[in-house]
C-alpha distance (Angstrom), angle and dihedral (degrees) to the residues before:
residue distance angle dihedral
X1 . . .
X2 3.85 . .
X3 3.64 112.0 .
X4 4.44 109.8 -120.5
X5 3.53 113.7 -103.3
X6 4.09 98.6 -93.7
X7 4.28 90.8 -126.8
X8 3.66 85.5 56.2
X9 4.04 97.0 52.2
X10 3.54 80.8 49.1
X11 3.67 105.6 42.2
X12 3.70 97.6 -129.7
X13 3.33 129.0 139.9
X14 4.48 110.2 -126.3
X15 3.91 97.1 -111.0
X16 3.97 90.1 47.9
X17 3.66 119.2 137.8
X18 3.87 128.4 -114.6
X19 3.46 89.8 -112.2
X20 3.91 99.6 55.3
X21 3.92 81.0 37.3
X22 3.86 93.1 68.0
X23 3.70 94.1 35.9
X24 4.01 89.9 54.8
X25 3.98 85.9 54.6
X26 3.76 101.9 39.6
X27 4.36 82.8 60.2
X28 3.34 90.2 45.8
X29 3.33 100.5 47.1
X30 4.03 96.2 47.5
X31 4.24 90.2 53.3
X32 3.88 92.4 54.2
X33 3.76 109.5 26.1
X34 3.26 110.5 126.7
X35 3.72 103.4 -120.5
X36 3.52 90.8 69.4
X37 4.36 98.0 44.6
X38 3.63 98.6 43.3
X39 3.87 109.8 -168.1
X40 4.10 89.5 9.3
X41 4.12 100.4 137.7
X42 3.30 81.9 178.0
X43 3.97 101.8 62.5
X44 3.61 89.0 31.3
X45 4.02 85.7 65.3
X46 3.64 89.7 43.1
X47 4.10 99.0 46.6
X48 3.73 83.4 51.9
X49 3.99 90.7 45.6
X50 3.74 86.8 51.7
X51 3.75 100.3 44.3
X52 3.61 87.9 45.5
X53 4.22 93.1 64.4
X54 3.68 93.7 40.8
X55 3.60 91.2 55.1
X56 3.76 97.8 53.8
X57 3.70 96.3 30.6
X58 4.38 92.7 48.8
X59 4.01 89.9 68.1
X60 3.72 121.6 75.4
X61 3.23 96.7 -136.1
X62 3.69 109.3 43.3
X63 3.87 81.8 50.2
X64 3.68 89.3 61.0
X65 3.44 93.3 44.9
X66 4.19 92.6 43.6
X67 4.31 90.0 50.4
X68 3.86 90.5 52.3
X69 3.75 106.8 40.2
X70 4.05 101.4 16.9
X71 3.84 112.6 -144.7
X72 3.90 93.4 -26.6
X73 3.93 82.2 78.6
X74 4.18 90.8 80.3
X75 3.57 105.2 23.8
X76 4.12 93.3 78.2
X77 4.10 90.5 -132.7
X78 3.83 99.5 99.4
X79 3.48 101.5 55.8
X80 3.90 94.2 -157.4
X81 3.51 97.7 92.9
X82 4.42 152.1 28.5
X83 3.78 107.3 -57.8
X84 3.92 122.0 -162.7
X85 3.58 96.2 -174.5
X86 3.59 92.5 -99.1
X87 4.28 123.7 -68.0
X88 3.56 110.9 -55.5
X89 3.86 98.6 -157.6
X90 3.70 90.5 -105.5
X91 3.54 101.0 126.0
X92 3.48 100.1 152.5
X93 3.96 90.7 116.2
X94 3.38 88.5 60.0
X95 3.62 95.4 46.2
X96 3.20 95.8 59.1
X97 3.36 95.1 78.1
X98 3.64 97.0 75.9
X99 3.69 104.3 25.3
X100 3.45 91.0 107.5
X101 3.48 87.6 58.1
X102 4.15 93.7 66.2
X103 3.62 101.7 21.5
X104 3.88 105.8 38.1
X105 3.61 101.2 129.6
X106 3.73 93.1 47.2
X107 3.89 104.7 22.8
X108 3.58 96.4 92.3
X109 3.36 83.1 27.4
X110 3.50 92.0 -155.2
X111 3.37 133.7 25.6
X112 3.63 128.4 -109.5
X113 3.96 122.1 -67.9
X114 3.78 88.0 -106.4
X115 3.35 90.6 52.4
X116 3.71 98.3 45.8
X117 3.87 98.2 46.8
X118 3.97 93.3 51.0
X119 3.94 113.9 127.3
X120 4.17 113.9 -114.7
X121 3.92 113.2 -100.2
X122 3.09 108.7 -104.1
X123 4.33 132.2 -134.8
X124 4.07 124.5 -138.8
X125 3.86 117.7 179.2
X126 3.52 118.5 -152.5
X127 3.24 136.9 -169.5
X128 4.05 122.1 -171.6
X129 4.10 124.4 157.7
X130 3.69 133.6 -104.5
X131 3.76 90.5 -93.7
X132 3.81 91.3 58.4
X133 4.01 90.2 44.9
X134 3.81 79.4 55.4
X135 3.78 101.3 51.7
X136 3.50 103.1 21.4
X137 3.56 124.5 -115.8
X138 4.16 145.4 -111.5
X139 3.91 114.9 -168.6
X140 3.99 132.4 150.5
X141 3.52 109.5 -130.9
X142 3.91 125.2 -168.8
X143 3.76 118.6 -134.8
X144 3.39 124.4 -158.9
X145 4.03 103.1 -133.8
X146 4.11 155.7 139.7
X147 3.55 97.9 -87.9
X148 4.41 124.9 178.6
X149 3.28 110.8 -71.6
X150 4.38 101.3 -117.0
X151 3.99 88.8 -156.8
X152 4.19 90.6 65.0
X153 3.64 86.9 14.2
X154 4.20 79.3 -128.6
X155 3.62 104.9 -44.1
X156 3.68 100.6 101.4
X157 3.50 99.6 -135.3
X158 3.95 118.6 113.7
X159 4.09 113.0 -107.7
X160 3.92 89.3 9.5
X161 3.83 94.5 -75.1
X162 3.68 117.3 162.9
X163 3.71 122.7 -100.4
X164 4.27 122.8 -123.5
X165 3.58 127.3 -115.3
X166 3.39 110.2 -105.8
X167 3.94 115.7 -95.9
X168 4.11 97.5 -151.6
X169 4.43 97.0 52.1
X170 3.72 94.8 18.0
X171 3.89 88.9 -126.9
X172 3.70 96.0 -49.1
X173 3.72 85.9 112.9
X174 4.11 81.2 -138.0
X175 3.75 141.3 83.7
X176 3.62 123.3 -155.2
X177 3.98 124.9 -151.6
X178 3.75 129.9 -177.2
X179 3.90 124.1 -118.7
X180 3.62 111.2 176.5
X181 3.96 111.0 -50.8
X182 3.62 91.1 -16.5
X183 3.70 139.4 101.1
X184 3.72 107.4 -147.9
X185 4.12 115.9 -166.8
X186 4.16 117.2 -153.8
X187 3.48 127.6 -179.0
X188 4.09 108.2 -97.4
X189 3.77 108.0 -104.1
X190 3.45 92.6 -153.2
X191 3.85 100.0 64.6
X192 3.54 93.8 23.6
X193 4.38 89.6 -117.4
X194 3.96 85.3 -53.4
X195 3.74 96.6 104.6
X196 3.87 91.5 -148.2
X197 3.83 125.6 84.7
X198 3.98 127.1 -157.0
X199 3.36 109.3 -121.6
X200 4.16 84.9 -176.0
X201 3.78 120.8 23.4
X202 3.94 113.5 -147.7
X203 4.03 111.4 -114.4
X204 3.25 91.8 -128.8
X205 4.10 109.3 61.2
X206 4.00 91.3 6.5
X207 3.85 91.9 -117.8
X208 4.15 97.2 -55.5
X209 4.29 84.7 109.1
X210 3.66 85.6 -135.3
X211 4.33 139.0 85.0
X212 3.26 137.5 -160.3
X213 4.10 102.5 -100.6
X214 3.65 133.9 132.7
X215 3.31 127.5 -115.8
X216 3.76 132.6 -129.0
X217 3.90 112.9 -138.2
X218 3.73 135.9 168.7
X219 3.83 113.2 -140.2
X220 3.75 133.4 -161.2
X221 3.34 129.4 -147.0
X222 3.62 122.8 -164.8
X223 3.42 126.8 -137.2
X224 3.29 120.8 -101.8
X225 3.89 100.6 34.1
X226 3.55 125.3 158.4
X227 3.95 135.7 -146.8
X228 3.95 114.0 -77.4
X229 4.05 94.1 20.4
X230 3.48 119.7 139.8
X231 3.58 134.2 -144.2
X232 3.82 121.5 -157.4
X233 3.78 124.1 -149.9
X234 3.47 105.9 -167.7
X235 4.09 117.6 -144.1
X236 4.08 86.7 6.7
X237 3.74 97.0 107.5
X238 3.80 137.4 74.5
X239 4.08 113.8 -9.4
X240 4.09 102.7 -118.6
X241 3.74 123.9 -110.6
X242 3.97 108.4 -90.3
X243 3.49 97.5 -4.0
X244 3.73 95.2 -41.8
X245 3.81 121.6 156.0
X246 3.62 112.3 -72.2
X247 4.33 120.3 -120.5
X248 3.70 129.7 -114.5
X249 3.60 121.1 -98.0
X250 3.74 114.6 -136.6
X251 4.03 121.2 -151.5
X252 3.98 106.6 -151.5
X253 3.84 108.2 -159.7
X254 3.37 126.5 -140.0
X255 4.29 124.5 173.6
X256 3.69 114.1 -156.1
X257 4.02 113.2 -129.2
X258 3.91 114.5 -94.9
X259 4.02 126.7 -139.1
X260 3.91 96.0 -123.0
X261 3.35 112.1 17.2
X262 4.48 125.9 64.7
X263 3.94 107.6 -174.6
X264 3.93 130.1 -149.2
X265 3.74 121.1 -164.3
X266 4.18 95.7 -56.6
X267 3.96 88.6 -20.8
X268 3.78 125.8 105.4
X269 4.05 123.3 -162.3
X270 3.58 123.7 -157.7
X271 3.57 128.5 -168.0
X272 4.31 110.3 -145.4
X273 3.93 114.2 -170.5
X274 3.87 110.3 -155.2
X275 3.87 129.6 -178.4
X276 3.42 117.9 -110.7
X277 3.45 90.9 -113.1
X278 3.92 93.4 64.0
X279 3.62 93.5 41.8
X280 4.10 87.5 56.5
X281 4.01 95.5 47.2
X282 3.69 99.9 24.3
X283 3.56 117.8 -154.4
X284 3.68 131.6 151.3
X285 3.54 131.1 -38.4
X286 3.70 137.1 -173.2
X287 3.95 130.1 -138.6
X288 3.37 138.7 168.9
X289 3.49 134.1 -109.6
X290 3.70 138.1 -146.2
X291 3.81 90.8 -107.3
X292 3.69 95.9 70.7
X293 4.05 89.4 -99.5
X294 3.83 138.6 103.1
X295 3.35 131.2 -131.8
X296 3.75 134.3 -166.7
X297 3.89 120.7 -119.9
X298 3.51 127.3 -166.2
X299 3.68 110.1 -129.1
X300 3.46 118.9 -154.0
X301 4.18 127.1 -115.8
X302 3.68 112.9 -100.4
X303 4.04 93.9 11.0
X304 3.87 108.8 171.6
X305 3.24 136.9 -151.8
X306 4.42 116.5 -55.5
X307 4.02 90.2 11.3
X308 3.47 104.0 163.2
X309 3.87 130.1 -143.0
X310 3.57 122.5 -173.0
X311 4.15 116.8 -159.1
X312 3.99 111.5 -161.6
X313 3.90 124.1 -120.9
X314 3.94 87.4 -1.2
X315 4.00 84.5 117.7
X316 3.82 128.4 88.7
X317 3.44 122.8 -69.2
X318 4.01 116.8 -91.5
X319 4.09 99.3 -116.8
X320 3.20 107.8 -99.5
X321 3.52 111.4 4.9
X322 3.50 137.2 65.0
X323 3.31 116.1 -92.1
X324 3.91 139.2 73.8
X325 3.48 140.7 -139.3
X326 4.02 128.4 -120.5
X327 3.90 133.0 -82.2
X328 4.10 104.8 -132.0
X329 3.88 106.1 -159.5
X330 4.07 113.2 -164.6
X331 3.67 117.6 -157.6
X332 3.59 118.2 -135.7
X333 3.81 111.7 -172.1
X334 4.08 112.4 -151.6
X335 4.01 123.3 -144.0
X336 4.08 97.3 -133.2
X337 4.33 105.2 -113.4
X338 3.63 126.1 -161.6
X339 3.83 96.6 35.6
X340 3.88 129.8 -177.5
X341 4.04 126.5 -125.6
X342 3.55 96.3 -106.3
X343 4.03 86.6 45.3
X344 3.75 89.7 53.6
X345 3.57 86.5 40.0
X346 3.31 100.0 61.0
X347 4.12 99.4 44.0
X348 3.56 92.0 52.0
X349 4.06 84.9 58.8
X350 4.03 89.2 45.7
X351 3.89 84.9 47.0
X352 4.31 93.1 52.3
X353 3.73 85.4 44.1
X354 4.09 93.7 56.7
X355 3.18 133.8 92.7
X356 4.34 149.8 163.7
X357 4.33 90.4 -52.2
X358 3.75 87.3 45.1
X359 3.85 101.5 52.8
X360 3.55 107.2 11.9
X361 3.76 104.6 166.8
X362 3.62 94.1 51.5
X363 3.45 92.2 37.8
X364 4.30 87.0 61.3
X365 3.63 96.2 39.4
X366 3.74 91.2 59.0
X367 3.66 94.0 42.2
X368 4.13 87.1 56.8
X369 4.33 93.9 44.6
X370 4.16 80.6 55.2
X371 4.13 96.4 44.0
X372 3.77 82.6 44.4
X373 4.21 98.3 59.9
């Protein structure tokens, strides 16, 4: 039977590109691997089929050789041009291209050495007030951590001596066994993927390179942080196995609630109680402000209850940048309690003496409940 033209198993057009070459194959190759159509003859035959083209069509060369002379070019019986002796069914070159593609979290296995050795990344809650938000803030904080062993100075080996390559991966830190017409990579067991062995442990960290110390650390805050940020400090976390790269450390930051002041993104709100005296006549009024200062605020004549003010750039600072956000001040008129005789005295005077101008709203609310009945 006549072999298939190896563009057509592949559905590529003659003139296609290597690029749209190896994209053709990598689809193929995912609909009729064999993993995924167990006991399927049929896309067994036609993985092989597939793998087959790309393989002679991926090289230059064999291309060449392919466009001019067709499938006559491997099979050694045309004599014109390059024979291989035909495909053996070892396709694993080919393969290879895509084996990422079904085995990537265990084709490699492991990662590399680096990668294995790293320290953890490491979490610090912290929890600072609204004035410190405000400011920013410098404090030295101690973490509890894996730090470098100073009697290896990280190596693991006692008295600094140098660790072996390991005899079972050859310091690949991986082994590689076949199954079927694959090449499958595992991490070595015997070195753990480090592709060294310790042929004597130091005392003092029992060959990890690393103990159980904390670390002293001096942290700054920026001004203007919010609740929930997170600060990253790179290479400030755990110390890595063997002289591995150390982690990150990772400041979580938390701002205790205050007594006067609630905050919103860059925003503060603040809640001012006035007598109903002072919301009547007005006047001045002093409140505080998140700096540590006052300020004095002209309250408006007849002010009622929930009037709002609104003070620009008397916020918190937007982190990292240069401008704040605005104080909101709520006024909160109080009805005076615990009054004396000649206090009550004297408002139920004010209260014969008013009229429509003096209490409007309840003045029109009443006037409605009447027109109503």
């Amino acid at each position: 039977m006549a072999k298939k033209d190896y563009y057509d198993v592949l559905g590529v057009e003659k003139d296609c590109d290597d690029k749209s070459l190896k994209s053709a194959f990598r689809k193929l190759a995912k609909e009729y691997h064999p993993d995924h159509n167990a006991g399927n003859p049929e896309s067994e035959a036609k993985f092989k089929e597939i793998s087959e083209a790309y393989e002679r069509l991926k090289n230059p060369e064999s291309r060449a050789a392919y466009d001019r002379y067709g499938h006559a070019a491997f099979d050694g019986s045309g004599g014109r041009g390059p024979s291989s002796g035909g495909f053996d069914g070892n396709f694993s070159s080919a393969f290879s291209d895509i084996f990422n593609d079904f085995f990537g979290d265990f084709s490699s296995t492991s990662r590399s050495q680096e990668t294995s050795n790293r320290g953890s990344d490491l979490r610090y809650n912290m929890e600072i007030t609204l004035e410190d938000a405000y400011r920013g803030k410098s404090d030295t904080v101690n973490v509890p951590m894996n730090s470098v062993c100073t009697n290896c100075n990280g190596n693991g080996s006692e008295k600094g001596e140098a660790p072996i390559i390991c005899p079972n991966c050859q310091g690949s830190g991986k082994t590689r066994a076949s199954q079927g017409f694959f090449t499958i990579e595992r991490t070595c067991t015997s070195c753990q993927g480090r592709g060294q062995i310790i042929v004597n442990p130091c005392k003092s960290c029992s060959g990890e390179g690393r103990v159980k110390k904390p670390k002293k650390l001096n942290v700054n805050i920026p001004a203007g942080v919010e609740d929930g940020n997170r600060i990253r400090l790179s290479g400030q976390g755990e110390a890595g196995i063997r002289g591995g790269r150390t982690g990150d450390l990772y400041i979580f930051v938390s701002i205790k609630p205050h007594k006067l002041f609630q905050r919103d993104g860059s925003d503060l709100y603040l809640n001012i109680p006035v007598s109903m005296v002072k919301a009547t006549l007005g006047g001045q009024i002093d409140i505080p402000t998140i700096d540590g200062g006052k300020l004095s605020v002209s309250l408006p004549e007849g002010s009622q209850n929930n009037k709002r003010l609104r003070l620009r750039g008397k916020g918190m600072p937007v982190i990292r940048r240069s401008n704040f956000g605005d104080l909101h001040l709520q006024i909160t008129v109080e009805t005076p309690i615990n009054l004396t005789k000649k206090q009550k005295e004297l408002l139920a005077e004010f209260e014969k003496i008013s009229n429509e101008k003096t209490n409007p709203l309840s003045s029109s609310f009443f006037k409605k409940f009447k027109d109503f009945f």
